[in-house]
N, C-alpha and C positions, 0 to 999 in steps of 0.2 A: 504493500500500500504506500509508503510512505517513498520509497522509490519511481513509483507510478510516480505520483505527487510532485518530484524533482524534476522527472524528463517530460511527464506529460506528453507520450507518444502523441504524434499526430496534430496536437494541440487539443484534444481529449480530455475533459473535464478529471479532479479527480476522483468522482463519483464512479467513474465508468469499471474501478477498479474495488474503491471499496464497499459499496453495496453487497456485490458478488462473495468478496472475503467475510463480511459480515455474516451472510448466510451459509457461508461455506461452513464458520467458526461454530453458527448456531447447527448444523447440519452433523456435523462429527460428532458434537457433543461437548465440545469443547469449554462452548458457556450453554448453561438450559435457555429455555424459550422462557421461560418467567423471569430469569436474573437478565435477558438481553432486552423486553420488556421493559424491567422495571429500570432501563438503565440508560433506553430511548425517554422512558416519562421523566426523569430525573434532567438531564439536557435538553427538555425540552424547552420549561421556559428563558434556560442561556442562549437554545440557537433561536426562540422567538425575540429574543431582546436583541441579537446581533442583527437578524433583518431588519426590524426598525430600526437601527442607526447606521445601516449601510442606505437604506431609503434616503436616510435623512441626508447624509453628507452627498449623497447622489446629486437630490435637489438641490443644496445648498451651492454644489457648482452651478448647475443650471441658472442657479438664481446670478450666478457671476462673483463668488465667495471668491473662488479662489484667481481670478481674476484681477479679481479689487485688490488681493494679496500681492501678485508679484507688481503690480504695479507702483503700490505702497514699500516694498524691499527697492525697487530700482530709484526711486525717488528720495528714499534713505539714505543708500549707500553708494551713488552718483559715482559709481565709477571707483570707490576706495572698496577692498577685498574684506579687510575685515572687518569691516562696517555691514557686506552684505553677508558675512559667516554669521556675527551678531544677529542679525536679522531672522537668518532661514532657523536660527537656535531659536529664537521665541517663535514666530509663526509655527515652526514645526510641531516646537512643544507643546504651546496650546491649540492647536490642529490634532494632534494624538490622542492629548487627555477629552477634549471636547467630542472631537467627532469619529475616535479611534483611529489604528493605526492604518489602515487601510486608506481613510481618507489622505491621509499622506506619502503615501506610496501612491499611488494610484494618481491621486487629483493635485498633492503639490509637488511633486518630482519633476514630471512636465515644466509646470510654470517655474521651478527653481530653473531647468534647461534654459527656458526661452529669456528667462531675468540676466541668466549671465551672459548670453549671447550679446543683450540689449545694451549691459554696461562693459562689454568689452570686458569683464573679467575669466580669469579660470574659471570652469565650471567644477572640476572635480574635488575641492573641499566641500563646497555649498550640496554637492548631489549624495557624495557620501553621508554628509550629515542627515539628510534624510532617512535614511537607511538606518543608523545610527539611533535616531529621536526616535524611528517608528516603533524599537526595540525598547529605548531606554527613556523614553518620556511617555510609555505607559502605563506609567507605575501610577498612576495620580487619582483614578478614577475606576468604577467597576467598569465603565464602559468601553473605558478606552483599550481595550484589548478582550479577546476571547477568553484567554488564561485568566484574566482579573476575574470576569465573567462569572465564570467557574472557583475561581480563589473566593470570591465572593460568598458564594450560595454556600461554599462550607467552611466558613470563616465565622456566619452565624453573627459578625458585627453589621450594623446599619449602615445606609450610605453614608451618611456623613463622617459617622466614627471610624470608615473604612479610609474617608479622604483626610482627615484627620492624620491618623496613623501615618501615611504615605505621603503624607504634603512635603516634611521634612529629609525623606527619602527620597523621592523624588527631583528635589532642589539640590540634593546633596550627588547625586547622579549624575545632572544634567548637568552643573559646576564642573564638573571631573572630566567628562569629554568634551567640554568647552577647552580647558585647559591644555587636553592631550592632542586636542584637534590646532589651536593656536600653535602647539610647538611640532604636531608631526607632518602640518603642512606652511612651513614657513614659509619655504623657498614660494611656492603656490601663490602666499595670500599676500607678501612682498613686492610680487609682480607688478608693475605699473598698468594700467587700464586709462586710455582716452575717459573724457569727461561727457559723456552722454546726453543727449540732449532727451529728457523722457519724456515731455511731450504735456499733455494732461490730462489726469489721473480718469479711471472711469468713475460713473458715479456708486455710492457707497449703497451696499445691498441689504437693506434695512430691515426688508421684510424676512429677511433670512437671519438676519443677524438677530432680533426680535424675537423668530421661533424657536433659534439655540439658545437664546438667553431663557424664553417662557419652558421650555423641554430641561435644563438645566434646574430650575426650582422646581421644575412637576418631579424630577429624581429624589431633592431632599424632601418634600412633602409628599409624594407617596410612601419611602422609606418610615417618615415619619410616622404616618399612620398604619404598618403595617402593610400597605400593597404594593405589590410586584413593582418595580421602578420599568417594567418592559413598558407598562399601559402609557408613561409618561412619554416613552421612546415611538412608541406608535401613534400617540396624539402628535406628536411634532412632525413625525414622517408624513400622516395624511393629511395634515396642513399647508405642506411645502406641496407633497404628491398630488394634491385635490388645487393646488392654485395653478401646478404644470398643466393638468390634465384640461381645466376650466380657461389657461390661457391657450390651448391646444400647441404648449410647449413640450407636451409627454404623450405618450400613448398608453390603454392598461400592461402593453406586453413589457415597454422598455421599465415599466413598475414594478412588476415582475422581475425580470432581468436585473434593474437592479439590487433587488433582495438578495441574489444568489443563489440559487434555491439548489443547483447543482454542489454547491459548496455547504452549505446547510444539510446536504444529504450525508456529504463525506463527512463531517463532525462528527455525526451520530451513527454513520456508520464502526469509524474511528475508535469513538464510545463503545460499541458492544465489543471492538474488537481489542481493546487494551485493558477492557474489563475480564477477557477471556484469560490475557497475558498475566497478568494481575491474581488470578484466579489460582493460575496452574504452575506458582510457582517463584513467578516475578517479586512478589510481594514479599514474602518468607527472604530472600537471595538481599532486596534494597533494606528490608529491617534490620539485618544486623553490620549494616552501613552507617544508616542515618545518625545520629546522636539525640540524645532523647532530654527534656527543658529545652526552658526560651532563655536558657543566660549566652551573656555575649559569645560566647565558644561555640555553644550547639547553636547556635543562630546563621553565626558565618560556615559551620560546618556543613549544617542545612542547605545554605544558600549556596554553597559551593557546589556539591553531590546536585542538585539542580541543575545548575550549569552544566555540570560534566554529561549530565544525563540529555540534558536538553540537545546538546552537539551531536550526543551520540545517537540519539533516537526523536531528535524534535520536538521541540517546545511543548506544542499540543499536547500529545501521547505522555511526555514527562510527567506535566501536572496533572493529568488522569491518574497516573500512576502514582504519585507522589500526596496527592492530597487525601487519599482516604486514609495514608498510613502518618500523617502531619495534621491530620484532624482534630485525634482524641487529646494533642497537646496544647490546644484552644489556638485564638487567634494570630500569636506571635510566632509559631512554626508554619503555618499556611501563609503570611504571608512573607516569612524569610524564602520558601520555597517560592514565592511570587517573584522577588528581587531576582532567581538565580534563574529560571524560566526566562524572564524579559531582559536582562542584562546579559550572561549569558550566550544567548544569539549571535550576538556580533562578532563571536569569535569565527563565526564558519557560517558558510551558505547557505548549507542544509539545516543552521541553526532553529531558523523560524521560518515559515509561508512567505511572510512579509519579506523577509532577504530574497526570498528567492524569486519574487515579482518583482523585486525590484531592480534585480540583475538581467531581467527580461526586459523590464521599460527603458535601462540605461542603454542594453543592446539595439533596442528598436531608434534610439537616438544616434546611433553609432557611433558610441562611449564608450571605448575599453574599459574592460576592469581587469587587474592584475590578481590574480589572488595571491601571491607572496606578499603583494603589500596588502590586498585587503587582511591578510592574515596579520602581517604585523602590526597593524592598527589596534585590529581585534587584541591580540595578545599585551597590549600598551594599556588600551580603551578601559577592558570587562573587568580585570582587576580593581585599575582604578576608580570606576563606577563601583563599583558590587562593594569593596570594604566599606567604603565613606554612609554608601546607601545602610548596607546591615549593621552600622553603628550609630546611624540615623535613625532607623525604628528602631531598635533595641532602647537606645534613650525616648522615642517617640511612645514607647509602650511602657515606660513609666512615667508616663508625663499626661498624656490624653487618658 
């Protein structure tokens, strides 16, 4: 499955592969038909929360979000490199946490391309950092990643108390690859660039910007009173979806389309089948790994064994794996396992989904990537992200 997923024969969704293994896994016997059940109902309301915010950030390009964005970095950073690295590190960031990581791989990686073409600078610190952020500045919010998603629902903490927790983590992450990006593309961000002439700005997308800010309080007030924060995520989606549709900007199919619905099948295919892994073996093999408390040792140790795990078998699959044996240690092992899942990544390709579209959009741009150097980024980066981070919650969890 997860192979499929990397080469994506043909261009072939990755459903095309794990559906089949699913039922293959339920057919052998390998997981019962009641544990693979109750394991679809369990992800369900994760993968219904992730369609509404893949809806949403869909729209909110439509609406010209991300648009309004590079033309706000080129008018920024007129031409100086690390003024527009600056840049793409906040937009990115709050791009990730807001409208998950997808929406930044997908919708600002593009517009990072066309921003640096615009001001004459390198493009490849600003394009990497994408890449980078869509990993390591999803730490911030349930939403903004699929892993958080899931960290969430057996974390057992609220939304707020979840953003709480990770506010300081998060900050403390994105600091650290700020730092390592300034110094391992110097020579890059040094370069001199012509003074741009950017033109003026397009106008500011209100209506969009409005429904992420109104969808963002429907998360702490639904949390708040006990309901699902998806309904929040789906009232914003067919707000944006119902104003495309009504200005005959969308059709019902590309609504569809962009939910996912082929990638939403592999999740939960994924689900039964790492549930199967898990079952017959896996589990027993990572227990006398893990380290057991939330004090600073077993936290980085946690976060670590994530990491390693996430490389070797992908992010996703990891915290399937990782969170029902970092559950019964309450909220501070689930999400030191969060930290090493989404930081993590960036050491390798196969790290996360996310890296590996995004090495597809950079190609479609005809953008080399090196992997010796993406690798030694990575080897620079996830350290110094991951310490700073798991001693950032570790004080953040006796503090909130």
């Amino acid at each position: 499955m997860l192979a499929w997923a990397v080469v994506r024969p043909f261009g072939l969704p990755e459903a095309v592969m794990a559906v089949p293994a699913a039922a293959v896994a339920v057919a052998t016997g390998a997981i019962g038909l009641d544990h693979a059940r109750a394991e679809v109902a369990r992800l369900g309301p994760v993968v219904g929360f992730l369609a509404a915010v893949l809806v949403l950030a869909h729209f909110c390009d439509v609406e010209g979000l991300f648009t309004a964005c590079g033309a706000w970095m080129a008018r920024w950073a007129r031409g100086r490199p690390v003024r527009l690295l600056t840049a793409v590190f906040a937009l990115a960031s709050a791009i990730t946490a807001v409208l998950s990581l997808d929406a930044t791989i997908v919708l600002l990686t593009p517009v990072v391309f066309a921003t640096a073409a615009r001001t004459g600078v390198r493009p490849k610190p600003h394009v990497y950092a994408c890449t980078h952020l869509s990993n390591t500045a999803s730490l911030l919010l349930p939403v903004s990643n699929l892993t958080n998603l899931l960290a969430f629902a057996a974390s057992g903490v609220s939304f707020t108390r979840f953003a709480a927790l990770m506010a300081l983590p998060w900050l403390a992450a994105i600091g650290a690859e700020y730092l390592v990006f300034r110094r391992f593309f110097a020579r890059d961000l040094a370069a001199s660039a012509p003074s741009p002439g950017v033109g003026e700005p397009p106008a500011l997308p209100l209506f969009a910007l409005v429904t992420v800010g109104c969808t963002l309080a429907g998360f702490v007030v639904t949390s708040a009173f006990g309901v699902e924060p998806a309904w929040a995520a789906l009232a914003g989606a067919l707000v944006l979806a119902g104003r495309a549709l009504a200005r005959r900007e969308a059709s019902a199919l590309s609504v569809v389309r962009a939910a996912a619905p082929a990638f939403l099948a592999f999740v939960l295919a994924l689900g039964v089948v790492v549930r199967a892994v898990v079952d017959n073996g896996l589990a027993d093999a990572l227990g006398h790994v893990l380290p057991g408390g939330t004090g600073l040792l077993a936290l980085l140790g946690t976060a670590a064994v994530a990491a390693v795990l996430a490389n070797l078998i992908n992010n996703l699959p990891a915290v399937l794996v990782l969170l029902p044996l970092t559950a019964p240690a309450g909220p501070g092992a689930v999400l030191a396992v969060l930290l090493g899942v989404n930081i993590g990544p960036n050491l390798t390709y196969a790290g996360s989904l996310a890296t590996l579209l995004w090495r597809r959009i950079v190609h479609q741009h005809e953008h080399g990537v090196d992997l010796k150097e993406f690798t030694r980024l990575g080897l620079l980066a996830v350290p110094a992200a991951l310490v700073p981070a798991v001693v950032a919650l570790w004080g953040a969890l006796h503090v909130v």
